[in-house]
MDTraj code that builds the backbone (N, CA, C; nanometers):
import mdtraj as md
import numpy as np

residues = "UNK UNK UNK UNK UNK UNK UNK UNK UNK UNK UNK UNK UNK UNK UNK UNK UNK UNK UNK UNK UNK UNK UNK UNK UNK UNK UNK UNK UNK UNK UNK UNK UNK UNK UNK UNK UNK UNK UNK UNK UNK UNK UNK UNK UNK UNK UNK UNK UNK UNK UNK UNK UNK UNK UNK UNK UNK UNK UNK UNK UNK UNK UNK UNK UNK UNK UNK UNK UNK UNK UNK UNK UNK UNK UNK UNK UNK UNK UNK UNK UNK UNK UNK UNK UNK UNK UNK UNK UNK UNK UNK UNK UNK UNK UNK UNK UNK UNK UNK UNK UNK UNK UNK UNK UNK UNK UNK UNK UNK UNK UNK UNK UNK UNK UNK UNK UNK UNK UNK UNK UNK UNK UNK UNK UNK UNK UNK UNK UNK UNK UNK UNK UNK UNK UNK UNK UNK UNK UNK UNK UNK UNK UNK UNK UNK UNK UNK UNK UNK UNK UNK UNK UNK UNK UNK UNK UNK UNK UNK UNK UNK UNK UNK UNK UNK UNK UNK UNK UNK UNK UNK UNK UNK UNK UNK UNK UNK UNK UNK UNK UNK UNK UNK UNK UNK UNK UNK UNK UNK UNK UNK UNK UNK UNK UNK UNK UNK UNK UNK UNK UNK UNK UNK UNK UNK UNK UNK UNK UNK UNK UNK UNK UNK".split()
xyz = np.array([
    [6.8233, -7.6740, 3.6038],
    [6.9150, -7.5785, 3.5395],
    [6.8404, -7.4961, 3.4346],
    [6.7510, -7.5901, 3.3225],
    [6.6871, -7.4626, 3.2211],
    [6.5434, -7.3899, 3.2975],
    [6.5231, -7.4372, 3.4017],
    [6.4333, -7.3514, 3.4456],
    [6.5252, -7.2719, 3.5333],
    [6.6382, -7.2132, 3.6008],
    [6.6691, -7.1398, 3.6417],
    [6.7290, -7.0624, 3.5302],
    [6.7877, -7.0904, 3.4076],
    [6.8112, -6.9598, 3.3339],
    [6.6682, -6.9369, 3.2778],
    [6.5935, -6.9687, 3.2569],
    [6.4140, -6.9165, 3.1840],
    [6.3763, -6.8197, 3.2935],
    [6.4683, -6.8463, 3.4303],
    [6.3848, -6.7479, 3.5447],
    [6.4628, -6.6246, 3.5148],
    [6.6060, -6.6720, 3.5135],
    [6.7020, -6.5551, 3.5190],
    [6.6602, -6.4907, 3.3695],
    [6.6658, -6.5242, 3.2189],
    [6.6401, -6.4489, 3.1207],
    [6.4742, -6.3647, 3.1742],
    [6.3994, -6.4216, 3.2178],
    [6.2687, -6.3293, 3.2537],
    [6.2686, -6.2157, 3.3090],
    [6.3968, -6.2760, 3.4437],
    [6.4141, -6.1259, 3.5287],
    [6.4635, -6.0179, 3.4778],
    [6.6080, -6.0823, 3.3741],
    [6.6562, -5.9904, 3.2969],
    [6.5315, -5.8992, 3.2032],
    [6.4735, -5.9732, 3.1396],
    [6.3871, -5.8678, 3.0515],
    [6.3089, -5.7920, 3.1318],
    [6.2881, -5.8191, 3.2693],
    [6.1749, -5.7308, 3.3519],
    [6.2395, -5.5755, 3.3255],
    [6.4030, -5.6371, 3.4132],
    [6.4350, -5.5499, 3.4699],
    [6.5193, -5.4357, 3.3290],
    [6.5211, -5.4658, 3.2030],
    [6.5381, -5.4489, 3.0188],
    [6.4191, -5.3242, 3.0544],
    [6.3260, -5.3791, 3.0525],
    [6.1926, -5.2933, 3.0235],
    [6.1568, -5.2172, 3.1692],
    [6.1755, -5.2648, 3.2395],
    [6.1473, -5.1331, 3.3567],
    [6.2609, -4.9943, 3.3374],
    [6.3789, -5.0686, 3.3000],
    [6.4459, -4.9513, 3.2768],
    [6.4558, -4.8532, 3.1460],
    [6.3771, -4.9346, 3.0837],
    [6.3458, -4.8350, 2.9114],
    [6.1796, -4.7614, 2.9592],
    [6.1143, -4.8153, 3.0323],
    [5.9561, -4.7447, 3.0627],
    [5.9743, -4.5950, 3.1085],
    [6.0788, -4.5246, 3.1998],
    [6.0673, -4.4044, 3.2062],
    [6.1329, -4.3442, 3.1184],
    [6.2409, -4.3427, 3.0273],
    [6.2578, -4.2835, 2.8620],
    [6.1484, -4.2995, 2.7958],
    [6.0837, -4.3701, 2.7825],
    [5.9715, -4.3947, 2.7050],
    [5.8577, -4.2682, 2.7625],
    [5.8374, -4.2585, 2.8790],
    [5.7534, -4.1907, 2.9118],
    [5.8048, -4.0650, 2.9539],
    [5.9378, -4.0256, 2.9218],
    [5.9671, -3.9034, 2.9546],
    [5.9788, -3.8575, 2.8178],
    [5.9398, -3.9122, 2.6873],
    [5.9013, -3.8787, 2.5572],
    [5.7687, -3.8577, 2.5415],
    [5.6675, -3.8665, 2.5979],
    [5.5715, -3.8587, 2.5913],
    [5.5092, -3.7386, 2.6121],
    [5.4259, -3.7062, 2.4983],
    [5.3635, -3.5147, 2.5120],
    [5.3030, -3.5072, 2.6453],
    [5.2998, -3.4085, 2.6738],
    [5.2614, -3.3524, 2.8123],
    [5.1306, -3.3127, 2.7765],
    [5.0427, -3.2621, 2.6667],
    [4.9564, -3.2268, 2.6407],
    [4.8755, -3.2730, 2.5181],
    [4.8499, -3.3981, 2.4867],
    [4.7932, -3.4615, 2.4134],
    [4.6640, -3.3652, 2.3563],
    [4.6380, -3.3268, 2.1979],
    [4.5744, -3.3092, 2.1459],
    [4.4199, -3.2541, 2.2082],
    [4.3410, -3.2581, 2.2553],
    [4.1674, -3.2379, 2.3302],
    [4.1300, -3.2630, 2.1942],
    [3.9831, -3.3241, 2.2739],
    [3.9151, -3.3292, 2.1579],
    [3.8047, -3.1871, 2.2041],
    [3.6874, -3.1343, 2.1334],
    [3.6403, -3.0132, 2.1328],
    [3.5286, -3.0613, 2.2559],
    [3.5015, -3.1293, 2.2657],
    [3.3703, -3.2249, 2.3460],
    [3.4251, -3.2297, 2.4944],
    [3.6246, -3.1945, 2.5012],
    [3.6807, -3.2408, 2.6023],
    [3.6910, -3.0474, 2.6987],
    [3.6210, -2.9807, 2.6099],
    [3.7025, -2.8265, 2.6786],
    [3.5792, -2.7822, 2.7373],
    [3.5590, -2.7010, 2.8304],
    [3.5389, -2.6060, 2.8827],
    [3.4140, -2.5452, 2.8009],
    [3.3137, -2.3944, 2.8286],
    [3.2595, -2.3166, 2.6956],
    [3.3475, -2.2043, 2.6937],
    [3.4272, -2.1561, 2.8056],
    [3.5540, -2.0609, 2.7848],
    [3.6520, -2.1120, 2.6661],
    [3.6966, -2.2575, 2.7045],
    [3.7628, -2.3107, 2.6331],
    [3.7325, -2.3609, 2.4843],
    [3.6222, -2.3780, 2.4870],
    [3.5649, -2.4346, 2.3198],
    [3.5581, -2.2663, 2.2478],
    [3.5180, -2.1338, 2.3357],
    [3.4797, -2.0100, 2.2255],
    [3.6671, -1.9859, 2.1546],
    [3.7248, -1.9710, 2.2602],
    [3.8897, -1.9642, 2.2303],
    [3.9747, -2.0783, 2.1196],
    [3.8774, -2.2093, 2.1527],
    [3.9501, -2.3170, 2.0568],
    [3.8977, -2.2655, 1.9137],
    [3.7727, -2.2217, 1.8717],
    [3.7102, -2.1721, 1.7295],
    [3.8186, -2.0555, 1.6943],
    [3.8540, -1.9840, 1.7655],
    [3.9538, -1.9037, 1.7324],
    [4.0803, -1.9397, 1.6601],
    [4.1851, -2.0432, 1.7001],
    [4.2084, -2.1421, 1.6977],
    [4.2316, -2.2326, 1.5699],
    [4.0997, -2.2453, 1.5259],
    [4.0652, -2.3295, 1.3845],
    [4.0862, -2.2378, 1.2768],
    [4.0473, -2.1246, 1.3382],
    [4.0830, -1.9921, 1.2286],
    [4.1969, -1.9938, 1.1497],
    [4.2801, -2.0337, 1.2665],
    [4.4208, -1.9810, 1.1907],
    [4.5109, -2.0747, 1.1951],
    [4.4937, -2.2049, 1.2513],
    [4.5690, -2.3456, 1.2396],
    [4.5671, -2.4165, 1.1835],
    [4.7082, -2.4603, 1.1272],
    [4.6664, -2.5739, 0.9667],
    [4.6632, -2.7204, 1.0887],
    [4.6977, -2.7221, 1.1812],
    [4.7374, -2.8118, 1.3063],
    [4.6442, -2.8541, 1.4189],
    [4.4677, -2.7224, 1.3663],
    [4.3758, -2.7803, 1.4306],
    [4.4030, -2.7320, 1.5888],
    [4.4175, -2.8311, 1.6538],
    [4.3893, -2.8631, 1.8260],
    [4.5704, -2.8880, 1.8565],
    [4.6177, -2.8839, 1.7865],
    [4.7455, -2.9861, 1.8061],
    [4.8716, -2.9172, 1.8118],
    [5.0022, -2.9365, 1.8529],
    [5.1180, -2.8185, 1.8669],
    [5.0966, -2.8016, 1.9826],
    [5.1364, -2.6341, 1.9994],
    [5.0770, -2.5869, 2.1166],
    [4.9810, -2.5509, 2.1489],
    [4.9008, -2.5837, 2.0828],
    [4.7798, -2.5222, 2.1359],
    [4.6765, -2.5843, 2.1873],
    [4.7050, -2.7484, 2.2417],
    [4.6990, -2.8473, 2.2982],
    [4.7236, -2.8386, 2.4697],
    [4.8215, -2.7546, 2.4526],
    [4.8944, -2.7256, 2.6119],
    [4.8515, -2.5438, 2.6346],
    [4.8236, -2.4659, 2.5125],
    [4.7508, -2.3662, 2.5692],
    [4.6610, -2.3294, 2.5561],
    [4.5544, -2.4340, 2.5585],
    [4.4528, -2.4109, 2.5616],
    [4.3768, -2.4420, 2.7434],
    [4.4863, -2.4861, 2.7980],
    [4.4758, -2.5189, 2.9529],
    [4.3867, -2.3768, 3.0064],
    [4.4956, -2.2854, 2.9292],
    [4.4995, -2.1232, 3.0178],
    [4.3867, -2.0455, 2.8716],
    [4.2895, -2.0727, 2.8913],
    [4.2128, -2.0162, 2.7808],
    [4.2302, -1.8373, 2.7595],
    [4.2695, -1.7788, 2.8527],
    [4.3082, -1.6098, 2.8625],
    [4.4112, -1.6251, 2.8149],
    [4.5281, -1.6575, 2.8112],
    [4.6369, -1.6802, 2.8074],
    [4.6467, -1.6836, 2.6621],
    [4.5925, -1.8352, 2.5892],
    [4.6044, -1.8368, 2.4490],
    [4.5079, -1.7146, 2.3727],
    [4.4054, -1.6508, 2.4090],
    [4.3498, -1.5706, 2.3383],
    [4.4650, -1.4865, 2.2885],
    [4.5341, -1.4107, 2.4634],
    [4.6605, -1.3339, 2.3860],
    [4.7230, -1.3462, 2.2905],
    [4.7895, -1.5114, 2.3292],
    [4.8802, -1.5388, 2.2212],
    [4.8504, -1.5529, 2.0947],
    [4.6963, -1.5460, 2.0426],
    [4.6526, -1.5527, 1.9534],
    [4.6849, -1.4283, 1.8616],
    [4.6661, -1.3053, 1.9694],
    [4.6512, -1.1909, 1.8732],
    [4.7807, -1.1722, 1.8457],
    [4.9437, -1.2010, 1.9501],
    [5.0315, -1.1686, 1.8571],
    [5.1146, -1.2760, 1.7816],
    [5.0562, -1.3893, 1.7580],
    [5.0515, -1.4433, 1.6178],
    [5.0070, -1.3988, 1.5180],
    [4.9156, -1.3064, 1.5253],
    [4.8355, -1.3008, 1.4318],
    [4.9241, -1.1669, 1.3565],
    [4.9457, -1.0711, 1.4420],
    [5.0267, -0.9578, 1.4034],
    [5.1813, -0.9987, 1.3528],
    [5.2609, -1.1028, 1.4504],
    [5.3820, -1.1434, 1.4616],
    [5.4312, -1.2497, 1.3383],
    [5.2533, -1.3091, 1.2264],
    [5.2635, -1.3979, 1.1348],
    [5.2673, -1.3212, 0.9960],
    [5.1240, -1.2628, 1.0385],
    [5.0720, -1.2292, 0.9054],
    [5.0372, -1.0561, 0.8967],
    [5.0853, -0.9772, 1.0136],
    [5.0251, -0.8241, 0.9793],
    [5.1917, -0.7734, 1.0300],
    [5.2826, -0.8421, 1.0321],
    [5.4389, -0.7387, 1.0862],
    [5.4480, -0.6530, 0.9893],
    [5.5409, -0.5878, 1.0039],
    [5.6002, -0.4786, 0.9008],
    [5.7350, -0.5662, 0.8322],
    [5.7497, -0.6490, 0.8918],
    [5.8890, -0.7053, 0.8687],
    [5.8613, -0.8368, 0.7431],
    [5.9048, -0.8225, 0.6197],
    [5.8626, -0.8695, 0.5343],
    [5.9141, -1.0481, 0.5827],
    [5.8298, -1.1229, 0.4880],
    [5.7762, -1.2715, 0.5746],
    [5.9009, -1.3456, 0.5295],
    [5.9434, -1.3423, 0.4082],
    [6.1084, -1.3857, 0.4176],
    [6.1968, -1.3861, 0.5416],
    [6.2284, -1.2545, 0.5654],
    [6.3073, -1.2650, 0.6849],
    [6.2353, -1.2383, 0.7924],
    [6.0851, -1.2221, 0.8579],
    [6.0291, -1.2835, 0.9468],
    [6.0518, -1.4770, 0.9723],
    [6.0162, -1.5271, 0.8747],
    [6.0568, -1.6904, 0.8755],
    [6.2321, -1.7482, 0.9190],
    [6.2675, -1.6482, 0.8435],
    [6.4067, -1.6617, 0.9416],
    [6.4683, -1.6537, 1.0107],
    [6.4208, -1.4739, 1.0710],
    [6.4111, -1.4941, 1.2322],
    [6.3557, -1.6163, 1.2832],
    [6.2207, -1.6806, 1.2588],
    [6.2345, -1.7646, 1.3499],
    [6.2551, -1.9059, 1.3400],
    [6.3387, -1.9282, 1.2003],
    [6.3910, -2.0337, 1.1986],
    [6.5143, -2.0311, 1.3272],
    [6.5973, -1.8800, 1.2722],
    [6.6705, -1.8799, 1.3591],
    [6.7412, -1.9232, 1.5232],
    [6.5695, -1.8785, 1.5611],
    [6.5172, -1.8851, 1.7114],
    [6.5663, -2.0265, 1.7388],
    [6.4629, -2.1013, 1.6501],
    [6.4239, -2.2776, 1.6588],
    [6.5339, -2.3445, 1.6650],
    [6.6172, -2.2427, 1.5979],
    [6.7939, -2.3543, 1.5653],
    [6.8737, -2.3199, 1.7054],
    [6.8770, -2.1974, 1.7480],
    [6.9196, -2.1771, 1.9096],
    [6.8549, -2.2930, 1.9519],
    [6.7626, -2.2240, 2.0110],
    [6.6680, -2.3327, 2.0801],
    [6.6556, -2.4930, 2.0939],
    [6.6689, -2.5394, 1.9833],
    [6.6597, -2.6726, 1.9809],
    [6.5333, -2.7168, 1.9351],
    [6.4328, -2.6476, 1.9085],
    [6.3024, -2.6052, 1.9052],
    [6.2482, -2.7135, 1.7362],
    [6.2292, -2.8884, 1.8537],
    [6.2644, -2.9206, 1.6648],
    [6.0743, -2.9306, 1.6184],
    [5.9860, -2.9047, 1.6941],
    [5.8431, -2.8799, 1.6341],
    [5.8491, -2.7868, 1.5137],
    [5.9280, -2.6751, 1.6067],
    [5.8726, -2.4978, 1.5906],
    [5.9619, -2.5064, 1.4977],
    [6.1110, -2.6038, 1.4010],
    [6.1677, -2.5893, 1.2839],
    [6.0380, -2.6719, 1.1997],
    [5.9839, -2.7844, 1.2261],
    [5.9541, -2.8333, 1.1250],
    [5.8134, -2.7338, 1.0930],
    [5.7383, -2.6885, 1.2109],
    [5.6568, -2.6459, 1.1394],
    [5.7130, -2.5017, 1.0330],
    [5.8245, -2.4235, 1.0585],
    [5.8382, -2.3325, 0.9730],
    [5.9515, -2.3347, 0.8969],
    [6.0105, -2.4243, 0.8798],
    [6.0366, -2.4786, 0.7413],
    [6.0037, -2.4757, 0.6424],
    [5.8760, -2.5288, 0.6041],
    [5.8370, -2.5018, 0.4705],
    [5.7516, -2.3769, 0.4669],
    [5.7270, -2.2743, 0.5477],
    [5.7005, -2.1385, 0.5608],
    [5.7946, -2.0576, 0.4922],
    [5.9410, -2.0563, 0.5450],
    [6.0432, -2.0022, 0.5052],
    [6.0838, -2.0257, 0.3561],
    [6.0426, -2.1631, 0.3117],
    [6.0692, -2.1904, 0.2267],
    [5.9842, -2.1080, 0.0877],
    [5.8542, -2.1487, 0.1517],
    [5.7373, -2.0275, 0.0509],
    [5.7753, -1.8710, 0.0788],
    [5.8470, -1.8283, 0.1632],
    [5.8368, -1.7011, 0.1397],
    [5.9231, -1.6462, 0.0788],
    [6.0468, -1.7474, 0.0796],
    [6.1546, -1.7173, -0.0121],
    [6.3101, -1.7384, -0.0012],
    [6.3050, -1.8029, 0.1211],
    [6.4371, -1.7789, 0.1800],
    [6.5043, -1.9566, 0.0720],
    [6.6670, -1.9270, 0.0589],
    [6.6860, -2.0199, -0.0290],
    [6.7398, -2.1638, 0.0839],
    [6.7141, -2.2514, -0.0431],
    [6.7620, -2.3986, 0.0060],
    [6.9128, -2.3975, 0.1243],
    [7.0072, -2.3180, 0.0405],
    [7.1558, -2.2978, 0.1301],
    [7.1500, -2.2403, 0.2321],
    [7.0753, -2.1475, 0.2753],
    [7.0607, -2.0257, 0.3914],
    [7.0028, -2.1321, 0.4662],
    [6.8789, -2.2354, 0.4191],
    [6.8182, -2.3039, 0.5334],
    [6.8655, -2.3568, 0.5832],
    [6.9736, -2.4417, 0.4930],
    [7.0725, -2.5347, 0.5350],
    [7.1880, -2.5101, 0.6580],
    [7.2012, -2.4269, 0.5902],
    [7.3113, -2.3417, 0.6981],
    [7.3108, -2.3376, 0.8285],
    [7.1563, -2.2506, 0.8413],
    [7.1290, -2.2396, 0.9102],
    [7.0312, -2.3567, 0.9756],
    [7.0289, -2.4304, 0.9370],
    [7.0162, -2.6335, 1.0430],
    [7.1135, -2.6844, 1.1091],
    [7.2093, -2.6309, 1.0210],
    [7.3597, -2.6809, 1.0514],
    [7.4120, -2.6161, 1.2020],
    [7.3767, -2.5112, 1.2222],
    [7.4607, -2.4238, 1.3115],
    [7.5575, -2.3565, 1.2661],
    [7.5024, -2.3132, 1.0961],
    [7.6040, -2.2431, 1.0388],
    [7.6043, -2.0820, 0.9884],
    [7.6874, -2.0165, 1.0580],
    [7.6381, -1.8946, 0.9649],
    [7.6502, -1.8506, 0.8160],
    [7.5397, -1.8324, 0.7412],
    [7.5471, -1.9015, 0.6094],
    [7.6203, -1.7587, 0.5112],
    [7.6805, -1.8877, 0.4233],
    [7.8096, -1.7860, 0.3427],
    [7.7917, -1.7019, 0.2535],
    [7.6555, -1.6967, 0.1829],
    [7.5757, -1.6257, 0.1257],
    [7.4222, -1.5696, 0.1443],
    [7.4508, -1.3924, 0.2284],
    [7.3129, -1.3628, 0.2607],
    [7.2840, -1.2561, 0.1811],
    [7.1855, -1.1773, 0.1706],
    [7.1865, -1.0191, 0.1343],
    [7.1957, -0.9494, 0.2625],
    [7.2477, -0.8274, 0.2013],
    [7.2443, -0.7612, 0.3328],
    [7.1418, -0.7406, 0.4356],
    [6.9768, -0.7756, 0.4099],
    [6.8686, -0.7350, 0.4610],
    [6.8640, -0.8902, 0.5494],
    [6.9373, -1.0109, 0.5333],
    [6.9342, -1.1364, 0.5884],
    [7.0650, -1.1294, 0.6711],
    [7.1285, -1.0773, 0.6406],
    [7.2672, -1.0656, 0.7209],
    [7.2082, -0.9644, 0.8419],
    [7.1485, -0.8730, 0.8195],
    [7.0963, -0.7997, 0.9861],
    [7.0301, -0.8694, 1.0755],
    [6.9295, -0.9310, 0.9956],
    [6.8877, -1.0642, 1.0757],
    [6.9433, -1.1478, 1.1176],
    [7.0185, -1.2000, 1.0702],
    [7.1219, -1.3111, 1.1455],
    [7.2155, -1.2627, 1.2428],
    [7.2518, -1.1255, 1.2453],
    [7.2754, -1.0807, 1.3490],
    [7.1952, -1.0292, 1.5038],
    [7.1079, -0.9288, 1.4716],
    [7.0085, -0.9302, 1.5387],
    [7.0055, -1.0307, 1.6005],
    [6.9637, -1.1095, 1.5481],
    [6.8820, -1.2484, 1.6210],
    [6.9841, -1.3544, 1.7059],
    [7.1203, -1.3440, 1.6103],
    [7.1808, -1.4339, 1.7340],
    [7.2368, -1.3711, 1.8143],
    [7.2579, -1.2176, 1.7905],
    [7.3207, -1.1603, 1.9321],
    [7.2359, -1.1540, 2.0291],
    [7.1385, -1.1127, 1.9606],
    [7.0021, -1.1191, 2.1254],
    [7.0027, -1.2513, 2.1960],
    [6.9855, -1.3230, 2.1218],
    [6.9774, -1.4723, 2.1673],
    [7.1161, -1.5397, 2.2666],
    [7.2452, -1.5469, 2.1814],
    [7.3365, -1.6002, 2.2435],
    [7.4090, -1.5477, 2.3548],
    [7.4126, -1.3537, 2.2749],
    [7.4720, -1.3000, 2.3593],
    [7.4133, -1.2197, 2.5210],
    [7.3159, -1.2367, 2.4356],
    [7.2151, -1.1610, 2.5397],
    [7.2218, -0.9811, 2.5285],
    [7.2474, -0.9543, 2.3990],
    [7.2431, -0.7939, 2.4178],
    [7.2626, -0.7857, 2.2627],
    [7.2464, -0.6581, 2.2039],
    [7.2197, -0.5547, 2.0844],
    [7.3236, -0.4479, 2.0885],
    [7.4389, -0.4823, 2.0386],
    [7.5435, -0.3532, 2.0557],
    [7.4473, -0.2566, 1.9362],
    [7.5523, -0.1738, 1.9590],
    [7.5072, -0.0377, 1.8924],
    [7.5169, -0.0284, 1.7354],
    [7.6420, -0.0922, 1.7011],
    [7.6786, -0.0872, 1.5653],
    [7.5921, -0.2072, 1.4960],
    [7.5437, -0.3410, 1.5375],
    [7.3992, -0.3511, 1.4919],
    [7.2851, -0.3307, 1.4768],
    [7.2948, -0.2567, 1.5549],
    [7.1214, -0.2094, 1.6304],
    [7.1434, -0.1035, 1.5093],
    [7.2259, -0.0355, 1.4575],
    [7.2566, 0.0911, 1.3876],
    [7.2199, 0.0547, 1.2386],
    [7.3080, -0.0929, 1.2290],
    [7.2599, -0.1396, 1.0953],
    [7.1346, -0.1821, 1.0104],
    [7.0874, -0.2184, 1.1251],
    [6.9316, -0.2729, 1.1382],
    [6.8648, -0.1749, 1.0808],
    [6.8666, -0.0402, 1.1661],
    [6.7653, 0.0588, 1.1357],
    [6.7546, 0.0814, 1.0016],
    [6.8781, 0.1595, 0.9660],
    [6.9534, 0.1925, 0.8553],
    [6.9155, 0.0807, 0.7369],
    [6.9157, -0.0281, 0.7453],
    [6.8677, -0.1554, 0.6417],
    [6.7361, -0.1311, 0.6581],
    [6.6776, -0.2178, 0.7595],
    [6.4953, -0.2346, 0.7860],
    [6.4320, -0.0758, 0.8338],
    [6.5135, -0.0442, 0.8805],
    [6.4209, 0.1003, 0.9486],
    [6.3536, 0.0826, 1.0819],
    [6.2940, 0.1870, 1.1122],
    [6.3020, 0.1256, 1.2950],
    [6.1874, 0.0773, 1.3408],
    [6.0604, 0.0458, 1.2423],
    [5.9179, -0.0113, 1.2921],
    [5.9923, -0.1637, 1.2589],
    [6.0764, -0.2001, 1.1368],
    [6.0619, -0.3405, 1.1339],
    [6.1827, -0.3685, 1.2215],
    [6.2782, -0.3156, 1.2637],
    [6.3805, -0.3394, 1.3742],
    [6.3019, -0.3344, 1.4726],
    [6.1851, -0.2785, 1.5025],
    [6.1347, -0.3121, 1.6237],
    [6.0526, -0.4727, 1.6272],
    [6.0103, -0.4731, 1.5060],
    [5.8925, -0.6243, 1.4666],
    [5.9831, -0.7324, 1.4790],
    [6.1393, -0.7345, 1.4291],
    [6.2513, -0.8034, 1.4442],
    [6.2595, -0.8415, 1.5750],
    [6.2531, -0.7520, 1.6661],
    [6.3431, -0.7821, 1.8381],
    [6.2178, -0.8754, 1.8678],
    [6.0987, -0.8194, 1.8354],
    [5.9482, -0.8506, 1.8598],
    [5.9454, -0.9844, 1.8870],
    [5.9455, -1.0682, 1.7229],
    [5.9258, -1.1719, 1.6965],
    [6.0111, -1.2789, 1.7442],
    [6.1682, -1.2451, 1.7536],
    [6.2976, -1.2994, 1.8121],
    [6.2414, -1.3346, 1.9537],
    [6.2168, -1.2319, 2.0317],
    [6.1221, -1.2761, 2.1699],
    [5.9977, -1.3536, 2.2003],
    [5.9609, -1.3237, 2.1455],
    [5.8029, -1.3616, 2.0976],
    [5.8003, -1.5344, 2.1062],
    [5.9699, -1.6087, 1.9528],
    [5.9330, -1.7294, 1.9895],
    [6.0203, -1.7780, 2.0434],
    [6.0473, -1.7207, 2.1627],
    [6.1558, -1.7726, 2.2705],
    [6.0248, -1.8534, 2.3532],
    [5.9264, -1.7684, 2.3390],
    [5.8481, -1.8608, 2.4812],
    [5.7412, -1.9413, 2.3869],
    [5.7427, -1.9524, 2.2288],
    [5.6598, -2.0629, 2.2046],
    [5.7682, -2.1490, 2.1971],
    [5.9051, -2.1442, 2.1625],
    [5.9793, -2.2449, 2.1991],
    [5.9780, -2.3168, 2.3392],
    [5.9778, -2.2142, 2.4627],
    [5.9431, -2.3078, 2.5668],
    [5.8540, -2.3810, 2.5926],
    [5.7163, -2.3470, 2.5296],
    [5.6036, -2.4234, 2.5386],
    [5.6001, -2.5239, 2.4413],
    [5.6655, -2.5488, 2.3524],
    [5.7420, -2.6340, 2.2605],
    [5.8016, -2.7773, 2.3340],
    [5.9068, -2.7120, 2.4255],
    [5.9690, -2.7572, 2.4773],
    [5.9001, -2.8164, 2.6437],
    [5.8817, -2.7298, 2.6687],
    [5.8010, -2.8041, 2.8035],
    [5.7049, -2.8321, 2.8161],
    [5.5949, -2.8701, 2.6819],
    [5.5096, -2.9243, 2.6695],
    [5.5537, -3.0784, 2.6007],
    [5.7046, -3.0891, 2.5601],
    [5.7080, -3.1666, 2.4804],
    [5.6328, -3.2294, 2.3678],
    [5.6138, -3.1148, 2.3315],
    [5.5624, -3.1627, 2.1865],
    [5.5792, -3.1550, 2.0972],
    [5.5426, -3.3019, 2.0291],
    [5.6024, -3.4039, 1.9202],
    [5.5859, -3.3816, 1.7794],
    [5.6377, -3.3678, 1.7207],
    [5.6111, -3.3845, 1.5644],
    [5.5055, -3.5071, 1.4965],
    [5.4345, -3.4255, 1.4531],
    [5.3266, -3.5520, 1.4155],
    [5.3707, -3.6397, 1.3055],
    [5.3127, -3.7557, 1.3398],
    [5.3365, -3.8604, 1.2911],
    [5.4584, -3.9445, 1.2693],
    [5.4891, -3.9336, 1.3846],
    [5.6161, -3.9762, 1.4259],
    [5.7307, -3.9666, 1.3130],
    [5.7381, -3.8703, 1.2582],
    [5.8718, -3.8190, 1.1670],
    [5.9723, -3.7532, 1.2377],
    [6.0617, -3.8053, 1.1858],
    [6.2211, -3.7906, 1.2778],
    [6.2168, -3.6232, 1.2531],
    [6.3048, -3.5645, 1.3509],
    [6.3185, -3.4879, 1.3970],
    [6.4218, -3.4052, 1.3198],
    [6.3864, -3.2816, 1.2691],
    [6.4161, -3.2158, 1.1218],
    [6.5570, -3.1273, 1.1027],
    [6.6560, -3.1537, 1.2708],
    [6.7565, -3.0410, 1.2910],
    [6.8474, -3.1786, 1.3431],
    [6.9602, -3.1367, 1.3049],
    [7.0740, -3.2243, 1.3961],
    [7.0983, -3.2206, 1.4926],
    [7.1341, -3.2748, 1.6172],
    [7.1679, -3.2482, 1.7264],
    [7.2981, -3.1276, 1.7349],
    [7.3083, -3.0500, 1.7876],
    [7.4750, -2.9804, 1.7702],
    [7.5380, -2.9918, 1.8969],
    [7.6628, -2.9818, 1.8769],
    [7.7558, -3.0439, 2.0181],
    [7.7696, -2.8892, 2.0516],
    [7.7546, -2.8442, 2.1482],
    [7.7704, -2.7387, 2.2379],
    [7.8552, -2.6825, 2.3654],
])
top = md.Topology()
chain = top.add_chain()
for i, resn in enumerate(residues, 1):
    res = top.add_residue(resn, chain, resSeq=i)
    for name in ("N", "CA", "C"):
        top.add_atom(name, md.element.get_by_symbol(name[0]), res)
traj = md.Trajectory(xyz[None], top)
């Protein structure tokens, strides 16, 4: 008898852990870190690029795009314009793409610009808010175009006129254009976010709430 339940509790735990092994591994990054020793010389001139401008090193996305070494060069240059050379002042650049991240689900691409948004100026409540899935109750008007902009493109899938109007009229039409820009822009580092699955380092919980949808 106690060796048939010692058999039966065994089987049970087999069959415990066979069925937790593919959650487990369907958490697992798709593109683990490289080390520099591990790339290519296409791939190592593009990774120095790379170091330039990453507080994250090898790691994020650029782990998973560094696969397509042409590919990330691009994406390099409009980071580089889309971070640090827009017309669209970095306050509400950061919130556009907090914005994005909070559609999205995008919980890397919040934590890493989180405390971006935070240095550039945007306040504690607006962030909040906007974690929440909230549209926040106090903006200026130059954050209120943005929050429009950005979730009509996003949710609705279109730019009526009487925003698109406001926009200009507020930002003017090079940074209403840097606006649509950037709104697009991290739709697809969110996917590579996302379908690279990748993780927040060091295993810190995950910086957005789930929202019921």
């Amino acid at each position: 008898m106690a060796r048939r339940f010692r058999a039966a509790i065994a089987l049970g735990s087999a069959i415990l852990l066979a069925g937790l092994a593919p959650a487990r591994a369907q958490d697992e990054p798709r593109f683990p870190k490289p080390a520099m020793e591990q790339l290519s010389p296409e791939q190592q001139a593009v990774a120095a690029e790379v170091l330039k401008q990453s507080s994250a090193g090898l790691g994020g996305p650029y782990g998973m795009l560094i696969k397509s070494p042409e590919l990330l060069k691009r994406y390099l240059l409009m980071t580089e314009y889309l971070r640090q050379k827009t017309s669209l002042p970095h306050r509400l650049n950061e919130m556009a793409i907090l914005l994005e991240a909070r559609i999205w689900d995008a919980q890397y691409e919040w934590w890493a610009h989180e405390p971006l948004a935070r240095k550039a100026g945007l306040s504690d409540a607006l962030i909040g808010d906007i974690r929440d899935g909230k549209r926040p109750g106090s903006m200026q008007p130059d954050e209120a175009v943005v929050y429009d902009v950005v979730t009509e493109l996003l949710n609705r899938r279109q730019l009526p006129d009487d925003t698109f109007g406001r926009a200009k009229q507020i930002l003017g039409e090079q940074q209403t254009i840097d606006l649509i820009a950037v709104t697009g822009f991290y739709v697809m580092v969110s996917a590579v976010v996302i379908g690279g699955r990748i993780a927040i380092p060091n295993d810190e919980p995950a910086p957005m709430p789930v929202l019921v949808k």
